[in-house]
N, C-alpha and C positions, 0 to 999 in steps of 0.2 A: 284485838277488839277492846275497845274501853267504852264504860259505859259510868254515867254518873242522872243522881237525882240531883234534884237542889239542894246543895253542901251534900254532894257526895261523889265519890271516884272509884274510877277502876282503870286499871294500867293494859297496855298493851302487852303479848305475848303470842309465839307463832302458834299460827291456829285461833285456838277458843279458851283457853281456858281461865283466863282471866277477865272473862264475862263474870264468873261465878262469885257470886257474893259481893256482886259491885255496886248492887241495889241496898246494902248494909251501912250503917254509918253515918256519922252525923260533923261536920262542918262544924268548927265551933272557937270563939275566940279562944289563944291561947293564954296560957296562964300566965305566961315568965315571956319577955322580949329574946328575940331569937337574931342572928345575923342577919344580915340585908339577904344572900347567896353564899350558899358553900362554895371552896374553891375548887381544882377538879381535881380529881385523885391522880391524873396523870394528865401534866400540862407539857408539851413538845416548844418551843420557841417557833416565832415565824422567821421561816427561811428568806435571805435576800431575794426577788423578784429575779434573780440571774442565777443563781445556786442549782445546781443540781439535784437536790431533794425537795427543789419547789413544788412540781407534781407531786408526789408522796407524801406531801404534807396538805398539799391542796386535798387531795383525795383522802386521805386518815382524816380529814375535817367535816368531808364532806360537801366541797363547796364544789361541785360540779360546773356549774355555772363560768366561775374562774379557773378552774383547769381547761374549759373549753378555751375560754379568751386565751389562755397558755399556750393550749397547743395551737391556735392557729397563728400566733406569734412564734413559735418557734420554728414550726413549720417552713416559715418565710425566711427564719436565719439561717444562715449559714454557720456548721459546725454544731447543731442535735445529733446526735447517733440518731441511726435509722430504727435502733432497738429502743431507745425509749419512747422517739416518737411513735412507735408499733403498739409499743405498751399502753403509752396514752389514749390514743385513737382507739384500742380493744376494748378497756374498760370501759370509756366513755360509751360506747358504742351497747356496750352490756346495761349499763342504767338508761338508755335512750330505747332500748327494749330494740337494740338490731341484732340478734343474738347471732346468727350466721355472719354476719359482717366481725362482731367480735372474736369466731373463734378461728376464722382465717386472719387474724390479725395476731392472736394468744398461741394459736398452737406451736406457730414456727418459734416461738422461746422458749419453750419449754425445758429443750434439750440443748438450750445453748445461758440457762441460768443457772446456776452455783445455788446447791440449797444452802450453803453454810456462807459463801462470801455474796453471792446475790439473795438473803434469806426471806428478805422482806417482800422483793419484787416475787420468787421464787411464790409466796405464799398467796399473796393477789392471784396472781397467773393463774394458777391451777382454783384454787375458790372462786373465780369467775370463771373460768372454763367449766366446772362443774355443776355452778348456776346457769350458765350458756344450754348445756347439755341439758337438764332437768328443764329449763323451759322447753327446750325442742325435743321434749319428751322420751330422750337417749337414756333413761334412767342405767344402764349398766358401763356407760361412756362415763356419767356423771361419777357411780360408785369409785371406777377406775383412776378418773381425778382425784379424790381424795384418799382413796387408799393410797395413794402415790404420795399425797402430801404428809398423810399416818407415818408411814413408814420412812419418810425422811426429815419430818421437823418435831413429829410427835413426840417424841423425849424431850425437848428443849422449849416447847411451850409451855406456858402457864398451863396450871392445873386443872384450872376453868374453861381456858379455851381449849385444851385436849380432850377435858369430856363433851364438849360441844362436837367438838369434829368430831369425835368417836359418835356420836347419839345419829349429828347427818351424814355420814357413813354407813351405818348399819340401815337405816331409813332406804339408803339409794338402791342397797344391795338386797333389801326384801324386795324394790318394785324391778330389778334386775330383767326377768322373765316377765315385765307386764308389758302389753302390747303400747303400740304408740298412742295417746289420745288423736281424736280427730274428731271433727268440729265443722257441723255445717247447717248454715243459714240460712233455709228456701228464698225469702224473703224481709226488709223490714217488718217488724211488729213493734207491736203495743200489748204489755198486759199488768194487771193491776198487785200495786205494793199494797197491801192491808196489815195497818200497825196490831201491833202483838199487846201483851201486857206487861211486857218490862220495856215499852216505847219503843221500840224496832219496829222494820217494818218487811214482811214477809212475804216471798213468791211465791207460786205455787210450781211444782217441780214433779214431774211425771217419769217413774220407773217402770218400763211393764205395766202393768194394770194400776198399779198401786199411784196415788197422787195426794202429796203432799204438801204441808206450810217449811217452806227453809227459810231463815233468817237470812237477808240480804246482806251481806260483808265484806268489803274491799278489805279489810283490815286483819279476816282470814287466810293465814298464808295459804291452806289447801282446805277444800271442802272439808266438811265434818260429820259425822253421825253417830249415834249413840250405838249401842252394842245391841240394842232390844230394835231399831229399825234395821241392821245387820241381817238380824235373821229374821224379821220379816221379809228383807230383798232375797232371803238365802243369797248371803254374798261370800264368798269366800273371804276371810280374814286371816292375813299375813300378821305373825308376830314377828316385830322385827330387831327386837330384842333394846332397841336404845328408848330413849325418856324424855320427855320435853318438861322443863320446868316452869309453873308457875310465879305470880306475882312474890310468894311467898317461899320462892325456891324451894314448895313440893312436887315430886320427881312422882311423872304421871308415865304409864306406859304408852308406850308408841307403838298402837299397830294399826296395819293398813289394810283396805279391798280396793277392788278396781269394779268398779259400775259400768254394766257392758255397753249399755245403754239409757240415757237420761234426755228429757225433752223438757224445754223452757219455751215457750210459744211455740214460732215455727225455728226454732234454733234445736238440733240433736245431735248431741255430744255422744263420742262413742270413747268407752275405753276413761273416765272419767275416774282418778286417783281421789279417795276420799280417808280421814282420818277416822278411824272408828274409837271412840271412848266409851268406859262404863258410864255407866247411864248417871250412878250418883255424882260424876265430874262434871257432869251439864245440869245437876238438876238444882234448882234456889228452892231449899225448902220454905224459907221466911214467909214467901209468898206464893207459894203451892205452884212453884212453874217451873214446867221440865224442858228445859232444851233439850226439840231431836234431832235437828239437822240442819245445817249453815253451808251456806252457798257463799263459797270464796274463791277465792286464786288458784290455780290457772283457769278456770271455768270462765270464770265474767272476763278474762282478760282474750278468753279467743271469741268472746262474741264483737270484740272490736269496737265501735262505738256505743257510748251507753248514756242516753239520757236520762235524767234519775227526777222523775218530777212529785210534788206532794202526794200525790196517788196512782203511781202507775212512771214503769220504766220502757224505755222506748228502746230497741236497738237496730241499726242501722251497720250493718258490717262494711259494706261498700263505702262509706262518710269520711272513712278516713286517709290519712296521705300520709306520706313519709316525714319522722320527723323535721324541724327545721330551726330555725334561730325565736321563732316563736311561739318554741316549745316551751314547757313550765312543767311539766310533768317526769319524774323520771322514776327509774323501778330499783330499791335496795332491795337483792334478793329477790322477794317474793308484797313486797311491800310496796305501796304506792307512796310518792314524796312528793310535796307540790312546791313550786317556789311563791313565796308572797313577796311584797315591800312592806316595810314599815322603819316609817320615819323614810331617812332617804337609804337605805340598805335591803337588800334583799337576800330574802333567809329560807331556808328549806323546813320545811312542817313535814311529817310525818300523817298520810289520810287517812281515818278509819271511819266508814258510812256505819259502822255495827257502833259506833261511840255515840251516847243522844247528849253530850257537851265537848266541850273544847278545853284542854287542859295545856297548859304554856311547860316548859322544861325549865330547868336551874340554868340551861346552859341563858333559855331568852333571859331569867335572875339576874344574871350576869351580866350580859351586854347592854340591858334596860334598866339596871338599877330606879337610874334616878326617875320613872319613871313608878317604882314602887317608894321613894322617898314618904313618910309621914303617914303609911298603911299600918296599920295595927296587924300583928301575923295570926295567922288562925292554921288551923291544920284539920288536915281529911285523912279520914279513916277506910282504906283502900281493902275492899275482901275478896281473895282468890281462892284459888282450891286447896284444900286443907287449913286455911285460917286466913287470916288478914293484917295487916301492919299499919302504922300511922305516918303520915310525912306532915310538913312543917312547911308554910309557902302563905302567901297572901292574894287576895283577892283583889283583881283590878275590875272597875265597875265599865270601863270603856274602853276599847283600844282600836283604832283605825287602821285598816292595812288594805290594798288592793293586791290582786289574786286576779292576773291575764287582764291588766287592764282596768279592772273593774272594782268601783271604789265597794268597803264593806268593813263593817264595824261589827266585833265582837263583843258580847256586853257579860259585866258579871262572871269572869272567866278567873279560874286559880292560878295560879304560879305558883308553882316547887322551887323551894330554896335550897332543895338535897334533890340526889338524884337518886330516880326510884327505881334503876336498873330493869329498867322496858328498853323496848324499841327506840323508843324516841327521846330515849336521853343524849344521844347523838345528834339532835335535830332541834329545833326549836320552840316545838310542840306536838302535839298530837290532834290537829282539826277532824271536827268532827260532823257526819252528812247533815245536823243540823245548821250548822252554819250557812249554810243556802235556804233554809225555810223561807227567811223573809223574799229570796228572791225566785221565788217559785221550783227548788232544785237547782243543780249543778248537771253538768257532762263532761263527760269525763271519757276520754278518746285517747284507746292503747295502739293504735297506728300512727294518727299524729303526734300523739304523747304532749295533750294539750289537756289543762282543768280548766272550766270556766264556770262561774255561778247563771244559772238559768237551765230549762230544762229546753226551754222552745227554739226555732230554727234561727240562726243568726242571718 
């Protein structure tokens, strides 16, 4: 979730917690000229268009898009191994949200890849298999994926990415024993988003008798609730001993419940995974407002179609189709990605509806330079839980890009000239659900795996 005022920011992180303190800070010329773009702390070379590490490098980028056009060009050649084109097809198949199609494609390598001379492929395979699993709700398939990957690359990783693994490992093996989520739609509805006081906009979410405001958030990898609505649900809370870190790399505890039952119109989710925090990790004291509960990923993603309009979300579970060359949509993890164009190139943004601005990445710094040429640099002051940090980027007052077609200009938007170690420093930016205001909403469709700005029937 990021969230920003005028001249002000807040970074993405799984979950919520770098909502907190993003209402803090102030935009401001800076004092001393600063580079155009920092360069990246680990830059890989592009592999020739025929090379064997072409995929691997297409996908370490991110450019889904172009590994597709990959694989169906090598598909047609004569002389791909049947194992990479498996491998490709699997993944792809994992950000295109076919998760059963990817792990009949992932499994069968498992046992025929080298942790140590296949380390690389070795390490995708099992981390999408175990994302595969956790969306289709296998939480102890999931756990067994990466305990598998622990114990065979976990000495040899970075220090950083071993506590990660270890944090979503321990995470998979507390919901181990939690039953499968299931998820059912009597029919279409309609029912009303009502803005909050830090600009969000909130649903109303029905437990049992008890009925509440949740902040609406694609950009939340799993629901969220505070520890004081906990036991109001009497829910039962898993500690599950790992941590999620904030904007400001402090290390929050990760525990979890299962919600036996939740009702959003006529939509009733059974068996719903939700993140429980202390209450002071969601609470903004500045301006006396507590976050108690966020409605995010996998929830909105099994209601299937979601139309998202200025006052009121529509869902439509039936509306959607498989995806196809049409797509624009694709899922990292737990994270929605949309593709835009700008200029004549097309690039992957990072979506978060819980963000009330759009903030651009060092990586866009980079490949747009000249389009920051002759900006004066100014810097925002980003607040997460436990404190906040400053970055260094400049402001671009107008930028055109279409998104499924459809032309749309962002106005007044920052660029990072360092990277803020979010989510979306891998991506282009981080768009954000206002970006559709002027066009009445967006819809946003996890079957077809399509974005489009408008909320109304096409």
């Amino acid at each position: 979730m990021v969230t920003m005022r005028r001249r002000r920011a807040a970074s993405a992180m799984v979950a919520v917690v770098a909502l907190l303190g993003a209402l803090l800070g102030a935009r401001r010329p800076s004092a001393r000229p600063a580079p155009i773009c920092d360069p990246p702390s680990v830059s890989q070379p592009e592999p020739a268009l025929d090379a064997p590490t072409r995929p691997d490098w297409l996908l370490a980028e991110h450019r889904y898009i172009a590994l597709a056009r990959w694989l169906a060009a090598a598909s047609a050649r004569p002389g791909t191994p049947a194992s990479t084109l498996g491998y490709v097809r699997g993944v792809l198949a994992n950000k295109e949200n076919e998760n059963a199609e990817s792990i009949r494609d992932l499994e069968p390598l498992v046992p025929r890849l080298d942790p140590v001379a296949d380390s690389a492929r070795f390490r995708v395979v099992l981390k999408t298999l175990a994302d595969d699993y956790l969306k289709t709700y296998r939480y102890g398939d999931a756990a067994n994926a990466l305990d598998r990957l622990y114990r065979a690359s976990g000495a040899t990783m970075a220090p950083a990415d071993r506590t990660d693994l270890r944090s979503e490992l321990l995470l998979r093996r507390a919901l181990r024993n939690a039953p499968r989520q299931r998820t059912v739609v009597a029919s279409p509805f309609a029912i009303p988003l009502t803005p909050n006081a830090i600009g969000l906009r909130d649903v109303t979410v029905h437990v049992g008798r008890d009925s509440s405001k949740w902040i609406f958030d694609t950009g939340a990898n799993l629901s969220t609730i505070t520890e004081t609505v906990a036991r109001r649900l009497r829910l039962h809370v898993i500690t599950s001993g790992s941590t999620t870190s904030g904007i400001t790399g402090v290390a929050v505890p990760s525990r979890v419940a299962v919600i036996p039952e939740m009702r959003i119109g006529a939509a009733r989710v059974e068996h719903a995974v939700v993140l429980v925090m202390p209450d002071r990790m969601l609470d903004i004291p500045q301006i006396k407002f507590q976050i108690t509960a966020i409605l995010g990923y996998p929830v909105l993603e099994a209601l299937g179609r979601l139309a998202i309009g200025t006052d009121s979300l529509r869902v439509d579970p039936a509306a959607g189709e498989a995806p196809s060359d049409s797509s624009n949509l694709f899922l990292d993890d737990l994270s929605p990605v949309v593709s835009a164009t700008v200029g004549d190139s097309t690039r992957l943004f990072h979506f978060d509806s819980g963000a009330d601005a759009t903030m651009l990445s060092v990586r866009f710094c980079r490949a747009y330079s000249t389009l920051l040429s002759g900006l004066d640099p100014t810097h925002t002051h980003i607040g997460g839980a436990g404190g906040d940090k400053t970055y260094e980027g400049y402001e671009l007052a107008r930028l055109p890009l279409a998104i499924g077609g459809q032309e749309a200009v962002l106005d007044s938007v920052f660029v990072m000239r360092e990277e803020a170690k979010t989510p979306f420093d891998a991506y282009y930016g981080n768009l954000s659900g206002t970006i559709a205001a002027r066009y009445g909403g967006y819809t946003i469709d996890f079957r077809a795996m399509t974005f489009r700005l408008g909320a109304g029937p096409r």
